[in-house]
C-alpha positions in Angstrom: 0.0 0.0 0.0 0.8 3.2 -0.7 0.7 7.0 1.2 -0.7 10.4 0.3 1.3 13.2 1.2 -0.4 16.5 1.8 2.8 18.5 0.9 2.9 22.6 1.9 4.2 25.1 -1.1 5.5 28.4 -1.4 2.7 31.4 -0.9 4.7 33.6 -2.8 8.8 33.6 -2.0 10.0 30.5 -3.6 12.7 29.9 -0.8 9.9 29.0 1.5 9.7 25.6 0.3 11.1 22.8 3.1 13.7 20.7 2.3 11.6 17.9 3.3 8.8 19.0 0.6 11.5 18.6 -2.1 12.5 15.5 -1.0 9.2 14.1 -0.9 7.7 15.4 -4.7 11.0 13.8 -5.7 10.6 11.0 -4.6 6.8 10.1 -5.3 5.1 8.6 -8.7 3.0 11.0 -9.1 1.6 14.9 -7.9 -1.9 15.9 -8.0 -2.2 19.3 -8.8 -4.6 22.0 -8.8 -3.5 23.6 -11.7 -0.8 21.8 -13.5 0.6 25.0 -15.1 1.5 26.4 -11.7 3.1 23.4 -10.2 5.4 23.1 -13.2 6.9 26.3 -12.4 7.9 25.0 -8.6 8.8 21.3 -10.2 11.2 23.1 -13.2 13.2 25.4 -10.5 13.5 22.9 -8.2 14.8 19.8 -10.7 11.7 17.6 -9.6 10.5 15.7 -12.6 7.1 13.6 -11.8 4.0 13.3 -14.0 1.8 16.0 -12.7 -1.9 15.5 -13.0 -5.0 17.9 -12.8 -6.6 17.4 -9.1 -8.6 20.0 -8.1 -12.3 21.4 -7.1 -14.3 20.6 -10.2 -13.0 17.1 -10.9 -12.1 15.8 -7.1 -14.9 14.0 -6.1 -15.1 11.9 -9.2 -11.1 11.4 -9.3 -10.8 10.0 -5.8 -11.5 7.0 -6.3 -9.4 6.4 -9.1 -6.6 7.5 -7.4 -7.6 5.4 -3.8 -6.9 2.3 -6.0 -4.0 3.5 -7.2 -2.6 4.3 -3.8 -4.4 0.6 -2.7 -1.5 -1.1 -5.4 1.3 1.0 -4.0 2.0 3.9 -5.6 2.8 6.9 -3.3 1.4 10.2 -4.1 1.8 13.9 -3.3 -1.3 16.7 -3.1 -0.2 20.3 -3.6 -2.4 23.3 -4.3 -1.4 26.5 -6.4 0.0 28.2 -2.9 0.3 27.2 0.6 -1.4 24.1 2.5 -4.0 21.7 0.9 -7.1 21.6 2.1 -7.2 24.4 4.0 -9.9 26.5 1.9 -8.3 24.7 -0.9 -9.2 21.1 -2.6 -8.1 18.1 -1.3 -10.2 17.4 1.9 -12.5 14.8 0.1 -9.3 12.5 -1.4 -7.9 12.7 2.4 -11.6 11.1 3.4 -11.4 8.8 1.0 -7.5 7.7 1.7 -9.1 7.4 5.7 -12.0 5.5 5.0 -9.9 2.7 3.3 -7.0 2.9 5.4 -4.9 4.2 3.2 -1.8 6.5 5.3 -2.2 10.1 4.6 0.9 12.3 5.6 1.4 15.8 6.4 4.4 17.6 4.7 3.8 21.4 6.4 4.8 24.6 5.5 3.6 27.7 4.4 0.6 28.7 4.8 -1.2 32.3 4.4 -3.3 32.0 7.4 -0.3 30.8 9.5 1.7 33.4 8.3 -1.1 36.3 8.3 -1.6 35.5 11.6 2.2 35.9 12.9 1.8 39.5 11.9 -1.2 40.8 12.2 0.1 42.2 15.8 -3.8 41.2 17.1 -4.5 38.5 19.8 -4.4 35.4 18.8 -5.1 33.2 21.4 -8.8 31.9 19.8 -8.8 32.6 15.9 -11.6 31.4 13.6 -11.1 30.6 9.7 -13.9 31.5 7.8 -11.9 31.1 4.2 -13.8 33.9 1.5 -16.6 35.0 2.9 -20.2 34.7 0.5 -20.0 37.0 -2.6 -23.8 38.1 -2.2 -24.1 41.4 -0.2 -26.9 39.8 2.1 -25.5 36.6 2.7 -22.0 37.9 3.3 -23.8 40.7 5.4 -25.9 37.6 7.7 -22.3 36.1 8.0 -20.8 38.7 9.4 -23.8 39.6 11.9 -23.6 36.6 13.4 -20.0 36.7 14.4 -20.6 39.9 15.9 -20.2 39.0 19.5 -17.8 35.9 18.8 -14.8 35.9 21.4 -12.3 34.9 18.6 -10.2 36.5 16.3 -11.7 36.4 12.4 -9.6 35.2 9.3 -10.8 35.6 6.1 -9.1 35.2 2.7 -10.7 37.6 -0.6 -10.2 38.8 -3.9 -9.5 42.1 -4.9 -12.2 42.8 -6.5 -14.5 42.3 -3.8 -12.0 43.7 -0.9 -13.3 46.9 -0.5 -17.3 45.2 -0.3 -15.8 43.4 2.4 -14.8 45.7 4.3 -17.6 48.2 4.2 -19.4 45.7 5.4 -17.7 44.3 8.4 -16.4 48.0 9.6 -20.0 48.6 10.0 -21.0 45.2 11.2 -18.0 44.4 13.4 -17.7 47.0 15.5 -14.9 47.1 18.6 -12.7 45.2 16.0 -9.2 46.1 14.7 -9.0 45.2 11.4 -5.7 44.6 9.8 -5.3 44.2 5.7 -2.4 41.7 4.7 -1.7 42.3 0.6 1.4 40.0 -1.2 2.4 38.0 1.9 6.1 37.3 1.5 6.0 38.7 -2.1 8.0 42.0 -3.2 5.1 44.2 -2.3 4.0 42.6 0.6 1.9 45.3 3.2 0.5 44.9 6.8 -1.8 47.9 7.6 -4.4 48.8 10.2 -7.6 49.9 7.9 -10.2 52.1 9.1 -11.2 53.2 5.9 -12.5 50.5 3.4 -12.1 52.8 0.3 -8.0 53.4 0.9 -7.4 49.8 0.4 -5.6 48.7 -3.0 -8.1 46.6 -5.0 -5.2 44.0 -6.2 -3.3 41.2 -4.9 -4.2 38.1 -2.9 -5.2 39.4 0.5 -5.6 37.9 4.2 -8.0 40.2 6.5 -8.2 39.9 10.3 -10.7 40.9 12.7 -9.3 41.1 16.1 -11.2 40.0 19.4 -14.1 42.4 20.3 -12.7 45.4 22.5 -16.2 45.6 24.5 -20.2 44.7 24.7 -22.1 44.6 21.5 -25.0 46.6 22.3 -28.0 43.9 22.8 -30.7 45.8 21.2 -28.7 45.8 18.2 -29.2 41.9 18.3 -31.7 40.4 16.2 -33.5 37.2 16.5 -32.0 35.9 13.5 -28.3 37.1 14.7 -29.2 34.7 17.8 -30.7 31.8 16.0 -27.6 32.0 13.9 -24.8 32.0 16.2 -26.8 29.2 17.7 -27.3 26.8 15.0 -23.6 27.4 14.0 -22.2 26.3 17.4 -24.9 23.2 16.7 -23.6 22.8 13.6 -19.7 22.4 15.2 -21.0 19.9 17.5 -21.9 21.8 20.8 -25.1 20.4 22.6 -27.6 23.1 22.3 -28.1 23.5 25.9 -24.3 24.3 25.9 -24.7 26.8 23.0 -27.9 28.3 24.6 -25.2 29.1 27.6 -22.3 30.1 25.2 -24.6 32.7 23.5 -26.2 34.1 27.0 -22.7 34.2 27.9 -21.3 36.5 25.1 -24.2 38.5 24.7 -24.1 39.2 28.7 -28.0 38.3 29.0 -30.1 35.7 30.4 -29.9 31.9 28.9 -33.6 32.1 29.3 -33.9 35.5 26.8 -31.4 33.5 24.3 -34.0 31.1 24.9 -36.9 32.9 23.9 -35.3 34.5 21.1 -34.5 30.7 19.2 -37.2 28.4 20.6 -40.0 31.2 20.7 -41.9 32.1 17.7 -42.9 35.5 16.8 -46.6 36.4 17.1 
């Protein structure tokens, strides 16, 4: 039997590739790619020649399989993505199911990665941090999103395009408030920036950006709370596996109120 190996590539600098991630694409039969025409550019400058073959969102779920049996006769295999760590907001979490399910060893080759490295220098506390990848591209459904992490206790990652940045932001300025946000543009590229942004209009519409929300500096005023907002938060701590009786308590608890009003507001239907 063979092994996957979830192998970490640059984000940007080329010199952030491990020694242990060249020695492992060298050394397998075969790298799934998400696009091959990016992972020939890392295989050419670092003398790694292995058959490259397409791997990525569109085709996954039907390719798994295939490449489960392969793995099942002995052939070892390599998973990269266009930039940083697979599977995190990137493809490759349904090929790592199937390797499980069939017992097939799956093996982590770290290394960069944007949110690790956004993170390290965002200068925000970082103690509790929550990935939410790219946010929804619809105004009202990235707006619900971000009204229901109003009151979360963590720190808020998100990745997004520059065309859609300064949406963003207007947005969560106005819907996060107590939060420093901090823009990360070009992480270790040439023009890599940090900045504090107050202003959703001054950022640069280009480059691949990281935003981060930090912890709420005080109380979210409760009448600004909607039923909704609560149901939300709620269903999403649900959703993560909390009991509800523990994420009735959790919500009371960052909203400062009563479990009983957090109560009301979910189990009890408007007139």
């Amino acid at each position: 039997m063979g092994a996957l190996y979830v192998v970490a590539t640059p984000i940007g600098n080329m010199g952030d590739i491990t020694f242990r991630a060249v020695e492992v694409l060298k050394k397998v039969d075969c790298i799934l790619c998400e696009d091959t025409r990016v992972t020939r550019k890392l295989t050419q400058r670092f003398g790694i020649q292995k058959p490259l073959r397409s791997h990525f969102a569109g085709n996954e779920e039907e390719r798994a399989a295939q490449v489960v049996q392969e793995l099942s006769e002995g052939r070892n295999m390599a998973l990269v993505t266009d930039a940083g760590t697979p599977c995190i907001s990137d493809p490759g979490y349904l090929l790592v199911r199937a390797c499980r399910a069939q017992g097939i060893p799956v093996i982590a080759v770290p290394g960069p990665s944007a949110l690790s490295a956004g993170l390290s220098v965002c200068g925000l506390p970082t103690t509790r941090v929550l990935f939410l990848g790219f946010p929804p591209r619809r105004k009202t459904e990235r707006q619900r999103l971000l009204r229901s992490l109003r009151t979360d206790p963590a720190a808020l990652v998100f990745y997004e395009a520059p065309h859609r940045i300064r949406a963003l932001l207007a947005d969560a300025l106005t819907l996060l408030p107590g939060r420093e946000c901090v823009v990360e543009r070009e992480l270790t590229k040439r023009f890599e920036s940090v900045a504090v942004v107050t202003d959703a209009a001054a950022v640069p519409e280009r480059g691949e950006l990281v935003v981060i929300f930090g912890p709420p500096s005080g109380a979210v005023p409760r009448e600004e709370a909607s039923r909704e907002e609560v149901a939300e938060r709620v269903a999403r701590l649900i959703s993560e596996g909390v009991e509800e009786k523990e994420a009735l308590r959790r919500v009371a608890k960052e909203r400062r109120v009563p479990r009983r009003e957090i109560y009301r507001m979910v189990k009890v239907k408007e007139p």
